[in-house]
C-alpha positions as CSV (number, residue, x, y, z in Angstrom):
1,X,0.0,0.0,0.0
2,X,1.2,3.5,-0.8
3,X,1.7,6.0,2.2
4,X,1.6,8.8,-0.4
5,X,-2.1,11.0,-1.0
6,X,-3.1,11.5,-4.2
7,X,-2.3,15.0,-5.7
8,X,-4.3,17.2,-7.5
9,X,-4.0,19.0,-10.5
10,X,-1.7,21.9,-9.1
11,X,0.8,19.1,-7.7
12,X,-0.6,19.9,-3.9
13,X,-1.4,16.6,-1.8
14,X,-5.2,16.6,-1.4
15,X,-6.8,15.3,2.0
16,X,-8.2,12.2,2.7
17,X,-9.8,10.0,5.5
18,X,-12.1,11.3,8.1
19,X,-11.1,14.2,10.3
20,X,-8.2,14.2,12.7
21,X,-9.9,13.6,16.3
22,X,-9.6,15.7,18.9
23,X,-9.4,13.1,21.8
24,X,-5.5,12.3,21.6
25,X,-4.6,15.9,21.8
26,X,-7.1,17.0,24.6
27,X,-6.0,14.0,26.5
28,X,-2.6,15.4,26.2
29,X,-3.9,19.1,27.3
30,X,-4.9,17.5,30.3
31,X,-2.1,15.3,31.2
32,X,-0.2,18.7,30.8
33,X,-2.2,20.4,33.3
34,X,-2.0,17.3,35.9
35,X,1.8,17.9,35.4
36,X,1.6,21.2,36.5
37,X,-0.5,21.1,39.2
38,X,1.9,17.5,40.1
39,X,5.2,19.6,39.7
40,X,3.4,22.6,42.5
41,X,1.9,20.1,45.3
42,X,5.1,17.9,45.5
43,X,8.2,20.8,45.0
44,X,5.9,23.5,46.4
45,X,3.8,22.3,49.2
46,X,5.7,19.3,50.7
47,X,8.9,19.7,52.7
48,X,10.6,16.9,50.8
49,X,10.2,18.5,47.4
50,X,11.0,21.8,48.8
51,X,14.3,20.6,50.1
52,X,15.0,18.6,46.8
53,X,14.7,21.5,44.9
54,X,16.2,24.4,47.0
55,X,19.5,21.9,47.4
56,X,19.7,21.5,43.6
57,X,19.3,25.5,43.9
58,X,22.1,26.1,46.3
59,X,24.1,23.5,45.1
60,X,24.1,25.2,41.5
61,X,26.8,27.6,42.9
62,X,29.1,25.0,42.3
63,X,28.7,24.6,38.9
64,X,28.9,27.8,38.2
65,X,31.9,28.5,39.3
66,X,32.8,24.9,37.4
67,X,32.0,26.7,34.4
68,X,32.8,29.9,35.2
69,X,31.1,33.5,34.9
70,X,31.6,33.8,31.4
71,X,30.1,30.5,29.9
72,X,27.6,31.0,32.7
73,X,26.4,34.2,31.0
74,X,26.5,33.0,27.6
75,X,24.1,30.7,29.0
76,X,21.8,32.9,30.4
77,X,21.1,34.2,26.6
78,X,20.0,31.0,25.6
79,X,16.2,31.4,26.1
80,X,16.0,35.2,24.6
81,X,18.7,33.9,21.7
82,X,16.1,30.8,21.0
83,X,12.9,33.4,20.0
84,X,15.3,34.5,17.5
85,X,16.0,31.6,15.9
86,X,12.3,30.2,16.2
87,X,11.3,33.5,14.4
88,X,13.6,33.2,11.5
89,X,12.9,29.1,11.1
90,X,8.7,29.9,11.3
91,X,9.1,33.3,9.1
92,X,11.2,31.0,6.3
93,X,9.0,28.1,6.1
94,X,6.1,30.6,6.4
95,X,7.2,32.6,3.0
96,X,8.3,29.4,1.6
97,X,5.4,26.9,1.6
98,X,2.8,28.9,2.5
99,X,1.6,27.9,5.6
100,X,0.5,31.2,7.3
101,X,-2.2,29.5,9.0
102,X,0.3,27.2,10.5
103,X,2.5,29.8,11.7
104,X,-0.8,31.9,13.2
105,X,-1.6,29.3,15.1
106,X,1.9,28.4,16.0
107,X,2.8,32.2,17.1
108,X,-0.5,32.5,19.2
109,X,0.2,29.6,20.7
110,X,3.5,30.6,21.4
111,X,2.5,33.5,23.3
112,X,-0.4,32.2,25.2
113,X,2.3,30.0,26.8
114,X,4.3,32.5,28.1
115,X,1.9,34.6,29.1
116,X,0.0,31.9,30.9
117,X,3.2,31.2,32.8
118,X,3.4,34.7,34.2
119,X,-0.4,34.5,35.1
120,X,0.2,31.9,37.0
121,X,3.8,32.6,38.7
122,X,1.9,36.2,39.5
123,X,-1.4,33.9,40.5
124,X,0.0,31.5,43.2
125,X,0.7,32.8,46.1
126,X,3.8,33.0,48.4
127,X,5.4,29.1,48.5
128,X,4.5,28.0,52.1
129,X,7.1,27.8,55.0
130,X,7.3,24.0,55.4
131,X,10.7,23.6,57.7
132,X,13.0,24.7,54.5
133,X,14.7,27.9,54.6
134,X,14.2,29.2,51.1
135,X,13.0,32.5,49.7
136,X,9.0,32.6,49.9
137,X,8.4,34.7,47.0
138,X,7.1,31.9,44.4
139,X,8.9,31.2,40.8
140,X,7.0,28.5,39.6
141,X,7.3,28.5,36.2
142,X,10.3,29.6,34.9
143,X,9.5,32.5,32.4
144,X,13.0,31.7,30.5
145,X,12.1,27.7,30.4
146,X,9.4,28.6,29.0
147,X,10.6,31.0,26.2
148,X,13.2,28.6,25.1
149,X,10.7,25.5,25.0
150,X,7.6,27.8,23.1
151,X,10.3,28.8,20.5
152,X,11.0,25.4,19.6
153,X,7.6,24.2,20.0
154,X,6.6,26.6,17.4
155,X,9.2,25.3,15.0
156,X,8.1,21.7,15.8
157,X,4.5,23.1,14.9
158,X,5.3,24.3,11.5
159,X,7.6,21.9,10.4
160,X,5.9,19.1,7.6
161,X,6.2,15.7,9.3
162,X,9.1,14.7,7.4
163,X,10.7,17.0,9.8
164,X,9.1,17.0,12.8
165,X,11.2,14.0,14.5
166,X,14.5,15.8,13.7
167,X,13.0,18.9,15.0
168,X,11.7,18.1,18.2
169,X,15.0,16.6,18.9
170,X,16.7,19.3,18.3
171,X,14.4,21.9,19.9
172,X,14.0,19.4,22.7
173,X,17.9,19.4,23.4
174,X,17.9,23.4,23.0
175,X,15.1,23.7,25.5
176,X,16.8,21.3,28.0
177,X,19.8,22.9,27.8
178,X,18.6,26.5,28.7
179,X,16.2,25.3,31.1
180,X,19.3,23.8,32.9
181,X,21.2,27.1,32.5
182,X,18.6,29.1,34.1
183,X,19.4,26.2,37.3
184,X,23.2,27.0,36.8
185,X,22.5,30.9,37.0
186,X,20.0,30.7,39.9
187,X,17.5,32.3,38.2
188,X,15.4,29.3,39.0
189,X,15.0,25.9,40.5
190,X,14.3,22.7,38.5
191,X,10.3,22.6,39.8
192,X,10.1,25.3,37.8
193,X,11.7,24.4,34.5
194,X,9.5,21.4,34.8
195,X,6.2,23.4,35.3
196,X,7.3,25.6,32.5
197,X,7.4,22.6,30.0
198,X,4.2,21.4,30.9
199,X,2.9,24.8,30.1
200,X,4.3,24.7,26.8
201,X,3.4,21.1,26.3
202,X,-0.5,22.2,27.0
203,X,-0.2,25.1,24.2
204,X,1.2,22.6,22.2
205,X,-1.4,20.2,22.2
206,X,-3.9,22.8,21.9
207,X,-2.7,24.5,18.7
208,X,-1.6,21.1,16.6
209,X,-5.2,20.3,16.9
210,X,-6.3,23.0,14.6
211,X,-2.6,23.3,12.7
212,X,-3.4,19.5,11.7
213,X,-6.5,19.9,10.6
214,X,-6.1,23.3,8.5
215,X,-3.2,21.9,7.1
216,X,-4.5,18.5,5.7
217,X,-2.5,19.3,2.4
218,X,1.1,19.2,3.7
219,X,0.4,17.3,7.0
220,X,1.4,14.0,5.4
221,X,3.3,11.2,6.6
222,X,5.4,9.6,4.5
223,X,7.0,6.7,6.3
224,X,10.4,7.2,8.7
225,X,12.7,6.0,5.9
226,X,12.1,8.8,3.0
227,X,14.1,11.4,4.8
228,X,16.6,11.7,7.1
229,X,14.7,14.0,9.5
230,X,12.4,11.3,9.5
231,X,14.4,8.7,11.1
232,X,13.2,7.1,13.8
233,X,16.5,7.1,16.1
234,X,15.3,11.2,16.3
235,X,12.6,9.8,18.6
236,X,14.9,6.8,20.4
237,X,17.6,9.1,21.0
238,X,15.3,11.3,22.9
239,X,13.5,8.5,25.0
240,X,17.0,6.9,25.4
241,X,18.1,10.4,27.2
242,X,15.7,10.6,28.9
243,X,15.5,6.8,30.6
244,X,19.3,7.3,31.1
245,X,18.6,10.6,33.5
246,X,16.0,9.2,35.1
247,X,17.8,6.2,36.4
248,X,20.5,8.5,37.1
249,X,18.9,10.5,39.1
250,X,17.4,7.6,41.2
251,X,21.1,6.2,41.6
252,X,22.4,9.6,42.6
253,X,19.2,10.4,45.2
254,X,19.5,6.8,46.8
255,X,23.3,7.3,47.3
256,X,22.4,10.5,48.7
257,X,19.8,9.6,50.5
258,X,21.4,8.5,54.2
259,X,24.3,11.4,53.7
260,X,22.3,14.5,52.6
261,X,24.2,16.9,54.3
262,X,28.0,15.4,53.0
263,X,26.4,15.9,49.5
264,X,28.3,18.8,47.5
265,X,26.7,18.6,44.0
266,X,24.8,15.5,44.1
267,X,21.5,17.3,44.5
268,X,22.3,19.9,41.5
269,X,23.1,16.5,39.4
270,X,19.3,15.4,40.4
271,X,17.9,18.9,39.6
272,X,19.3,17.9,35.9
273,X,18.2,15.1,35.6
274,X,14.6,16.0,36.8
275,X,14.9,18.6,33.6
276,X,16.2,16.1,31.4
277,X,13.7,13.5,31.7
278,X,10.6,15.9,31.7
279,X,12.1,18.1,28.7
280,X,13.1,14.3,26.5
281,X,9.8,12.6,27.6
282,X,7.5,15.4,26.4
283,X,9.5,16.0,23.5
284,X,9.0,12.3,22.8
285,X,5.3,12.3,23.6
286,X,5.0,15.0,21.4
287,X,6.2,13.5,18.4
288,X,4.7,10.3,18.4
289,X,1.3,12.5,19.0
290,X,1.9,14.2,15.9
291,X,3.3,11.8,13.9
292,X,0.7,9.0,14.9
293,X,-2.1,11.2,13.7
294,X,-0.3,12.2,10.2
295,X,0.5,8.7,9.6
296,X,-3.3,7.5,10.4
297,X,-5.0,10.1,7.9
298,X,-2.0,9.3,5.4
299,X,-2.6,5.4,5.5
300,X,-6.1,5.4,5.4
């Protein structure tokens, strides 16, 4: 059986089978949402994810001075530097196939997210004192997690689905890496690097609904071997990453566990991890979403 659709006259793929359902990707929204409100009761409201996350806070010092000041402020340009780059990738795919609809969606999307995070970091209130010393005022989500991970969720939204794979890799790996320099600089803890991906994973869900459907022409899977971008090691290299920190960061809070105060870095090590294996595991969620749905319309 072919996995191509027909074309019409003009050369344009026409659509075909019965309309992309909204159930997968509302499902998503809301599994989004649980993470949110998860990521708040445990790291917010419970002494042992308060002290989890204001160690990997403190302990960040450490790697900073690892690094030193200068790489440190090169990565504190990463989210602001990724809205450029988003904006050039979405205004070049925009111009050259068309898809203004598809980058509408993608844009508004983009900025609902980050303006939903600072409704709701301005919304909560103070975190509660629960026996950790820690600054009350609440940071939960990070504004510049989610910055970075909106830009490349907008890229992720426009790209065709030949694409999308090598995409979200690589705006998966961008977004993890500034939402771990944002722990480095102390700007924020990783509770809230997590909350702002599940922010941007809620927008994303919302907006590839409609991007889907009002793109039936281009949205078309073609199988994982016709293009490189397509390949599916994108998606195992992500989930591999991200099973690799999690156990990680299970080894490293075990060890940990009976000597918490002789620890030095090891709770900055599980602050990573936490960031790793929420920013991989969306980022793979994501793309089977999209991809599964492309590739049942495509087939059909």
């Amino acid at each position: 059986m072919s996995t191509k659709a027909p074309r019409s006259r003009r050369g344009s793929t026409l659509p075909r089978g019965r309309p992309i359902p909204a159930a997968p990707f509302l499902t998503g929204a809301l599994v989004s949402v649980a993470g949110v409100v998860a990521t708040y009761l445990f790291f917010v409201n419970s002494t042992l994810g308060q002290f989890l996350d204001e160690s990997a806070l403190v302990q960040a010092k450490v790697a900073q001075r690892f690094i030193g000041l200068p790489a440190a402020g090169v990565l504190d340009l990463l989210p602001a530097t990724s809205v450029v780059i988003a904006s050039l990738v979405v205004l070049f795919v925009t111009l050259a196939r068309r898809r203004w609809k598809a980058a509408g969606i993608a844009l508004v999307a983009m900025a609902a997210a980050n303006l939903s995070t600072q409704l709701i970091k301005f919304g909560l209130p103070d975190r509660p004192f629960v026996g950790v010393q820690t600054l009350s005022l609440n940071s939960l989500p990070s504004g510049h997690s989610t910055l970075a991970a909106s830009a490349a969720a907008a890229v992720f939204l426009v790209a065709s689905p030949r694409w999308r794979p090598a995409a979200a890799f690589v705006g998966g790996s961008y977004a993890v890496v500034a939402g771990i320099a944002t722990l480095i600089n102390q700007w924020h803890r990783p509770a809230d690097v997590v909350a702002a991906f599940f922010v941007v994973s809620f927008w994303t869900c919302v907006a590839a609904l409609p991007i889907l459907r009002t793109g039936r022409s281009w949205n078309v899977w073609l199988g994982s071997g016709r293009h490189w971008a397509s390949r599916r090691w994108w998606t195992g290299l992500a989930a591999l990453a991200a099973v690799l920190a999690a156990v990680s960061t299970a080894l490293v809070l075990r060890a940990v566990s009976s000597h918490a105060h002789d620890s030095v870095i090891s709770f900055f090590l599980a602050g990573v991890g936490l960031i790793v294996v929420s920013g991989y595991g969306l980022t793979v969620l994501g793309t089977l979403l999209l991809t599964r749905e492309a590739r049942r319309r495509s087939v059909r």
